[in-house]
N, C-alpha and C positions, 0 to 999 in steps of 0.2 A: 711475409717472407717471399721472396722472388720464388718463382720458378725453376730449377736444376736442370742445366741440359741433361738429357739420356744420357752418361758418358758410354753407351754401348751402341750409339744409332751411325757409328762407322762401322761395325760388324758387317759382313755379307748377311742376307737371310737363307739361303743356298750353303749347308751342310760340304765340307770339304771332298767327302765320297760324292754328292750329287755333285759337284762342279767337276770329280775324274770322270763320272757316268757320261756328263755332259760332252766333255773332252772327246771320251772312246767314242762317241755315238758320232762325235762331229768327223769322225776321221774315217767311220764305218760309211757316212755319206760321200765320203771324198771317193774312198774304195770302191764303192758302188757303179759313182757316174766313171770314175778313170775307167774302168775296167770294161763298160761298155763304151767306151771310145765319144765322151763326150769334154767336152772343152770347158776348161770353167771360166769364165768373164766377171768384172767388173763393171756397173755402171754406175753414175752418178747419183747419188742421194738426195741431191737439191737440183732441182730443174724448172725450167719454164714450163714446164706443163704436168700433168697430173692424170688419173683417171678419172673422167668425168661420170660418176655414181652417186646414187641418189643416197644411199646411205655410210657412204663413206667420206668420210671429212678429214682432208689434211690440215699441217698444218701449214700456214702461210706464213713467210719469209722476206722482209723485206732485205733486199740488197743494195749497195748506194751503187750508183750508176758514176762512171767515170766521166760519161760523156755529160758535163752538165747544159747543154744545150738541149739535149732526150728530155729533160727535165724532172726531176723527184727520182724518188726510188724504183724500182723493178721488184716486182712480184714476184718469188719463186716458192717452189712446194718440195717440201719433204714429204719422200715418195710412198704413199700406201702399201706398192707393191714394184721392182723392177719390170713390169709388164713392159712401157711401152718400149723404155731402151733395148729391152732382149731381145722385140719382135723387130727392133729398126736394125739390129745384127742377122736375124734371119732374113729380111729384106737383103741385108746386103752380103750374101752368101755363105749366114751358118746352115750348116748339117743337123749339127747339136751338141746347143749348148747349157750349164746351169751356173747358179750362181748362188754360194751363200751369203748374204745381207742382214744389214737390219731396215725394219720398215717401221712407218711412224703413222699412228690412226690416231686422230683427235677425238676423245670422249670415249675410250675404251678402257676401261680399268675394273677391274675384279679380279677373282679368284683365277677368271681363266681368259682374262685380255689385260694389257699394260700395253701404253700409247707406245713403247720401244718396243720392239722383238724381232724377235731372229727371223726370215723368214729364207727357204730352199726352195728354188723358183727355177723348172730346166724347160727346154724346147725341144722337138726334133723334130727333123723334115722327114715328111709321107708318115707321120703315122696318124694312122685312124682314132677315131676315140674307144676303141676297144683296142689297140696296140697302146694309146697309154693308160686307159686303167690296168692293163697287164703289168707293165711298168711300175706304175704305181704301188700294185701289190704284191711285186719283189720288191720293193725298196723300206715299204711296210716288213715284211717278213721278215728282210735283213733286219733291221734296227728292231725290229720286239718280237719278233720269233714267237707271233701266232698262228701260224699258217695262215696260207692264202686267202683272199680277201672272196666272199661271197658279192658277185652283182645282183642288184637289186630295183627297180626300174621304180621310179615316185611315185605313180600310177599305183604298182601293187602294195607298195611301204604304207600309203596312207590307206585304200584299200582294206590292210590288214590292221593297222593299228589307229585309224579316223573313221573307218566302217564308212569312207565317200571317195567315190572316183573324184582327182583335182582336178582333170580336165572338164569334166561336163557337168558339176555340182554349180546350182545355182548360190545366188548371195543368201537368201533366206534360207539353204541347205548347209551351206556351210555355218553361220550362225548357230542353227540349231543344234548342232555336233559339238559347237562347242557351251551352249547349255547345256545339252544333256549331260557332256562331261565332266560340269560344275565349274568351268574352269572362269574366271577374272576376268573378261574383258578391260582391258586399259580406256579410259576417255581418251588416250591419244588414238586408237586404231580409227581410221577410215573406214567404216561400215561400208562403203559403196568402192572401197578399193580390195577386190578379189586378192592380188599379191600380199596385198596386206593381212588378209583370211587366212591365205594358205601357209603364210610364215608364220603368223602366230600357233595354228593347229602343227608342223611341222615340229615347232620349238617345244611345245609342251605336250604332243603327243607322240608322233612320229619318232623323233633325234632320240628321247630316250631308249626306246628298245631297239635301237641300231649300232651292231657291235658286241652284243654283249657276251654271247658266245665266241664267234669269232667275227674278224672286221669286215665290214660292209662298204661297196663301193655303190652308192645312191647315183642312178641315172637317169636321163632321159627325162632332163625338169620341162616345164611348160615354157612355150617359145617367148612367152611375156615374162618371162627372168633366162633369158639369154646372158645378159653382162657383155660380153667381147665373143661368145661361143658363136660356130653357126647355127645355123637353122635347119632340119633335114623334113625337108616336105613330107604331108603325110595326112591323116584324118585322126589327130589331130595334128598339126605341125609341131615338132616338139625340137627342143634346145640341145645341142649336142656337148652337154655340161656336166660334170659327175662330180662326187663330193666322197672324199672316206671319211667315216665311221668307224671309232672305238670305244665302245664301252659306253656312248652315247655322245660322246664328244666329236666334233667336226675336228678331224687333222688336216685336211687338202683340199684345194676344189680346183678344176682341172676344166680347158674346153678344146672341144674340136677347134680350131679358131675359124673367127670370122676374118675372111681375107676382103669384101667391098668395103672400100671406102667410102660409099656413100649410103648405104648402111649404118656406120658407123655415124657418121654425120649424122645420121636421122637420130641416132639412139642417145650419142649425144645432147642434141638440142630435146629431145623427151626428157631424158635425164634431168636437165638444167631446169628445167620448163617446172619439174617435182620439186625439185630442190626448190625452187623459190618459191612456191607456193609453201613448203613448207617452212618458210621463212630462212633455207637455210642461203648464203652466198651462190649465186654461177660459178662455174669451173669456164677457163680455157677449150671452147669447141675446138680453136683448129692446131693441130699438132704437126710435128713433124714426121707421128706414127703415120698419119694420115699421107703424108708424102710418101713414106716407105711405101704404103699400101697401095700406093698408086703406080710407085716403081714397079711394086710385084712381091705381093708375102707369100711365100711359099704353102705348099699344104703341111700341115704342120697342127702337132697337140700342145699344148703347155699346161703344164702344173706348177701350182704352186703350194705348199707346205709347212705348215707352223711348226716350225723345232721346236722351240719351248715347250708345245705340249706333249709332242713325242717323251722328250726327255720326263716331261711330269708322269707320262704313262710307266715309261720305261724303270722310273725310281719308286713306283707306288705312292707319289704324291698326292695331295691336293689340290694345290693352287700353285703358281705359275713362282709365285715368290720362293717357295722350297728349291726351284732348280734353276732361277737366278741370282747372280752374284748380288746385284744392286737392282732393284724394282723401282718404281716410279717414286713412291714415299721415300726412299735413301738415293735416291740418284743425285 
């Protein structure tokens, strides 16, 4: 006997009260930025270029090209993150601005990632990376009314809960923190790659007791997980990057930004340099962020924000499917 379609796999998996939740929460964010005098924009979804990250993989897009003399198709990426477009607005003389979108991550699916989702992404000029985790943790407050966000510096987070300074903990130090703490090392981890130590201790020690009283803003990572942030000299140099924390779940991650262009380039071509060893494709090094950068990017913070999981905090969820309409498996 054949198989029977579901006849219920057109239902939403998102409860009609979580998708009003979802609604108020989305309007409580509009409230938030109008009201301190920020702009909301639009940028394009599918673009020629992408952020070049070692663990972030778009998806790739072919286009037919009009001009058949260019020849074949044109490569374009749905965007992980509206980064570069917002900062090419702040180049060209935003104040501050954000944006809600959706953004698209190749190989993310669980309980608490699906390749689509919402993602609340703002900029402003002159502020410091302590004027936006300020920000941050009004905008937290607004939408889940825990009170304000505890800073926490990664140094003291692992510290307290990995018993190892990240900064000065050798590879055989960090290893053994995670024997001792019984924990699985994967055959994929790089033994001889520190980022790779610190994220996995991060993920299975650190991230859970962060937030659980109330929310935590994770600061001042190692200058060797920068991403786009700068760099604020020092013994040790460290990244001017911060990340909130609820209940152990990452909501945001936010940077001073890095305005050299050639900087960027460098961290680019490292980037890509991972990636392929890692087997995985090169990304596009030269952008038109990059042009901006050179016109002149303002000093400026930018966050970026996962709606979907706020909204899962906010309705006492689970998984990311409860307070979307359509998740990956019904899309």
């Amino acid at each position: 006997m054949p198989n029977r379609v579901d006849r219920r796999d057109f239902l939403p998996t998102a409860s009609w009260q979580n998708l009003r939740l979802r609604a108020e929460l989305l309007g409580k964010v509009r409230v938030f930025f109008q009201t301190r005098g920020f702009l909301e924009v639009e940028t394009p979804l599918l673009s020629a270029e992408t952020v070049v990250d070692r663990h972030l993989d778009p998806f790739e897009i072919s286009v037919f090209k009009t001009d058949m003399k260019s020849g074949g198709d044109q490569k374009m990426w749905l965007q992980t993150s509206p980064e570069f477009a917002m900062k090419r607005l702040m180049a060209a003389g935003g104040e501050a601005i954000y944006q809600v979108t959706r953004a698209f991550r190749k190989e993310e699916l669980g309980s608490l990632h699906n390749p689509e989702f919402t993602m609340v992404e703002w900029y402003r000029r002159d502020d410091s990376m302590i004027d936006g985790m300020r920000l941050l943790s009004d905008l937290c407050e607004a939408l889940l009314h825990l009170g304000p966000a505890d800073s926490v510096t990664y140094r003291s987070a692992f510290e307290q809960f990995a018993g190892v300074d990240p900064h000065t903990a050798s590879l055989d130090e960090l290893a053994k923190v995670a024997c001792a703490r019984d924990l699985a090392v994967p055959e994929s981890l790089d033994r001889q790659d520190r980022d790779a130590w610190l994220d996995f201790l991060l993920v299975f020690l650190v991230e859970p007791n962060l937030g659980n009283s109330s929310p935590v803003i994770l600061h001042d990572f190692p200058a060797s997980q920068a991403a786009l942030a700068a760099i604020r000299e020092g013994d040790p140099p460290l990244a001017e990057r911060f990340e909130l924390y609820v209940r152990g779940i990452e909501l945001a991650n936010g940077f001073h930004e890095l305005a050299d262009p050639e900087v960027l380039r460098e961290r680019n071509r490292a980037n890509n340099a991972a990636r392929v060893a890692d087997g995985k494709p090169s990304l596009p090094e030269e952008s038109r962020l990059l042009t901006a950068m050179e016109h002149g990017l303002p000093d400026c913070t930018g966050v970026a924000l996962g709606f979907d999981r706020v909204v899962m905090l906010a309705a006492g969820a689970k998984t990311l499917a409860e307070v979307m309409a359509f998740p990956f498996d019904r899309a």
